[in-house]
N, C-alpha and C positions, 0 to 999 in steps of 0.2 A: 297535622303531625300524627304519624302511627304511633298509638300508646302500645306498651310494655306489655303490660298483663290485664284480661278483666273475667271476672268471673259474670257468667252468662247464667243466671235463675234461671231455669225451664219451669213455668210455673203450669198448673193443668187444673184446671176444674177449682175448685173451692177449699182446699187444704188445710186445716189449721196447724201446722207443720211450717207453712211458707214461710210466716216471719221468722222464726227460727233461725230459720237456713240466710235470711237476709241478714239477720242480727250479724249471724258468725263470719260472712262474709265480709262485711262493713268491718267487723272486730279482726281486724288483723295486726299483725306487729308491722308489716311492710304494706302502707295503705298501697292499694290498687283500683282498678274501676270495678263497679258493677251495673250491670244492666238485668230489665228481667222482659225472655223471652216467652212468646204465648201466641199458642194456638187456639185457645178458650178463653179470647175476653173475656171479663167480665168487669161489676162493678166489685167484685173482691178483690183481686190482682191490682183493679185500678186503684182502689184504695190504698193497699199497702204501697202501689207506687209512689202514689202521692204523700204516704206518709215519711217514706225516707229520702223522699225526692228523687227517685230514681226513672227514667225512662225504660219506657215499655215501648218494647218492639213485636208487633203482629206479624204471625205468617199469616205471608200474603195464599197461602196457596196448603188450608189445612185439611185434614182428615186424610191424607194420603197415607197414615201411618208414622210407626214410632220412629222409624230410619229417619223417614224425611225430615221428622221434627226435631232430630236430631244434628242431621248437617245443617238444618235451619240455623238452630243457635248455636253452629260452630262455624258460619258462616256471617252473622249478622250484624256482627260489627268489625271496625276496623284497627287489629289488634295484633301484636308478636306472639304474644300468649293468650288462648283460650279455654278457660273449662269450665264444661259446662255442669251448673252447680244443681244439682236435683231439689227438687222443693223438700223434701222429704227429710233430706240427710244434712249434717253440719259441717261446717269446717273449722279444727282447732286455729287458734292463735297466728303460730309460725307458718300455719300450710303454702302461701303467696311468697315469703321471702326464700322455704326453702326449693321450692321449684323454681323461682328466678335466679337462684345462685348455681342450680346446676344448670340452666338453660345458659346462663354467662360462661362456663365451663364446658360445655356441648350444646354449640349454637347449630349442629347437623343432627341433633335429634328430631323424632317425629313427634314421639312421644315424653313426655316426663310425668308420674305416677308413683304414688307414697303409698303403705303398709295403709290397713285401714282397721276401726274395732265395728263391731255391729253393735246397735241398739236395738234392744227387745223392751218394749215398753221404758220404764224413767230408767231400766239399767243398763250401761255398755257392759261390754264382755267382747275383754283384749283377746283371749285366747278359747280355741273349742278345737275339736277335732277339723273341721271343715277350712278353719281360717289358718291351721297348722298344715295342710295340706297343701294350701293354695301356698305359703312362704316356702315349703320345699322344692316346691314346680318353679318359684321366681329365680331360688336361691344362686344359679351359678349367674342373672343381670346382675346381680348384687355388684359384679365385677364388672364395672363403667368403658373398663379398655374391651374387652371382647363383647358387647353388647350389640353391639352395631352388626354384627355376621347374620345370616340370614338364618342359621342353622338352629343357631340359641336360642333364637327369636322365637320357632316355630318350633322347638321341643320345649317351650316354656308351656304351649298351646295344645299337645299332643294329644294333653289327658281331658279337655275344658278346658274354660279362662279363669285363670287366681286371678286375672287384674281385674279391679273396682274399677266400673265406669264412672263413678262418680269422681272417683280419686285423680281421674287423669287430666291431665293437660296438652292441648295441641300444640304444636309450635306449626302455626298455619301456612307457614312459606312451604314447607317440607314436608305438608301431606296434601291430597287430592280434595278439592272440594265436596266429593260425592264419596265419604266414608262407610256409612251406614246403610245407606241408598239400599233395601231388597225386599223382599215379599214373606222375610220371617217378620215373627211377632215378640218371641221371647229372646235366642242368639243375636241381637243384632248388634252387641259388643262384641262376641265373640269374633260372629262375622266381619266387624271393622279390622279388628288387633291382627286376623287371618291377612287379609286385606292388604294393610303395611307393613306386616311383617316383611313384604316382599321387596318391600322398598325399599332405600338406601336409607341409612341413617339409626341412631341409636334406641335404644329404648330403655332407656335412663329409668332405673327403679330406686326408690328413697326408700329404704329399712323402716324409717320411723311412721308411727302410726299417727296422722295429722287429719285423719278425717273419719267422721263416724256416718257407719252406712246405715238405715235403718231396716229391719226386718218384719213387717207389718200382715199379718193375716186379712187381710184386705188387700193387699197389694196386689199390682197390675200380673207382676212375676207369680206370687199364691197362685191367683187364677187360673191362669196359663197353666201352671201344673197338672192344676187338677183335671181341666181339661183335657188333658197328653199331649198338648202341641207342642211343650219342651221336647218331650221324646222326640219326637217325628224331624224336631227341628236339631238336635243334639245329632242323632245319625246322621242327617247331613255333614253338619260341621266334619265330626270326624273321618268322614267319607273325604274330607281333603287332607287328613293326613293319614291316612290306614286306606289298606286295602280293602273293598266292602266286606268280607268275609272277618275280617279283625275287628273293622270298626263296626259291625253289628254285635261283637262279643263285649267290645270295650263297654257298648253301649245298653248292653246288659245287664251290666255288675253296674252303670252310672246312675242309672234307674234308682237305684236307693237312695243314693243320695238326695233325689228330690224331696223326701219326706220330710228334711231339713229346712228344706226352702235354700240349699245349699250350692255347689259351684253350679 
């Protein structure tokens, strides 16, 4: 029998972050499944497996990058609803009942994704410049009957992605197996939400802040930064919506914002 909902751990390397993320998943007001997906056996992961009773599921086929390990655990079990849960970040209480009541509401959605706070070390912080930016780029999904147009879709995307990849949820009938699937390192959410924008069906956005992302100077994204492979990768991106000669301007002034560790 295909289950409802399951939240998919992506767990990586040795994290002390992981349980966390498993606690808040298990702690929901609307129980659902979890599983924890890994391209980094180890006996860490396997432990924590073991400790909540939870099945661990191996890619069979790792090091290909972060895309692939990504449709991996949007692919890995057999589910209506998928999301995949980052080891890193948590999920409040409500997050599982209120993305199954608007998936009962818009059973044509691709996507369904909540408001999100960031943690910076033990404190969240609902509100900053950066996270105020990304809700006025969502603001006109806000509105469920016109969400579905391709147009909305893709000026939610114009500037960068507001949407938290962590936040989101699949509805698996109604998106392609190979979401992710590309040869960036840093956009590869970007590059997915580009992806189905094109496709039929809604993109359901929840106001409420139901999960907390974390912002870590270690992080895989940090690096990336500093490196410049966001830049190189961001021009891209907007190279599918701007003419090159705009989207080098756009991408300009986006430059700053990296120093945030930001959209």
């Amino acid at each position: 029998m295909t289950k409802l909902h399951t939240f998919v751990v992506l767990a990586y390397k040795e994290s002390d972050k992981l349980e966390e993320c498993i606690k808040s998943v298990l702690n929901q007001s609307k129980k659902t499944n979890v599983v924890i997906a890994t391209s980094t056996p180890n006996s860490y992961i396997k432990k924590m497996a073991k400790k909540y009773q939870l099945e661990m599921i191996e890619n069979p086929e790792p090091g290909k990058g972060i895309g692939y390990d990504f449709d991996f655990a949007s692919n890995c079990v057999d589910s209506k609803l998928i999301t995949i849960a980052h080891q890193d970040d948590i999920y409040d209480y409500d997050y599982a009942k209120k993305v199954i009541e608007m998936y009962q509401k818009y059973p044509t959605a691709t996507i369904i994704f909540t408001d999100y706070y960031e943690i910076k070390g033990k404190q969240k912080e609902y509100t900053n410049t950066n996270l105020k930016i990304k809700r006025i780029l969502l603001f006109p999904l806000r509105c469920h009957a016109i969400s579905q147009h391709k147009w909305i879709k893709r000026n939610a995307l114009r500037f960068g992605t507001p949407i938290g990849c962590p936040a989101v949820t699949f509805v698996k009938k109604n998106v392609p197996k190979e979401k992710f699937q590309c040869e960036l390192k840093c956009d590869v959410d970007w590059y997915a939400w580009e992806k189905l924008s094109k496709e039929k069906g809604h993109f359901i956005y929840i106001k409420d802040k139901l999960m907390g992302h974390r912002i870590s100077l270690e992080s895989t994204t940090t690096e990336i930064i500093n490196n410049g492979i966001r830049t190189k990768e961001d021009l891209i991106m907007f190279q599918k919506f701007w003419p090159k000669p705009i989207a080098k301007l756009i991408n300009h002034f986006y430059i700053k914002s990296e120093k945030n560790n930001h959209i």
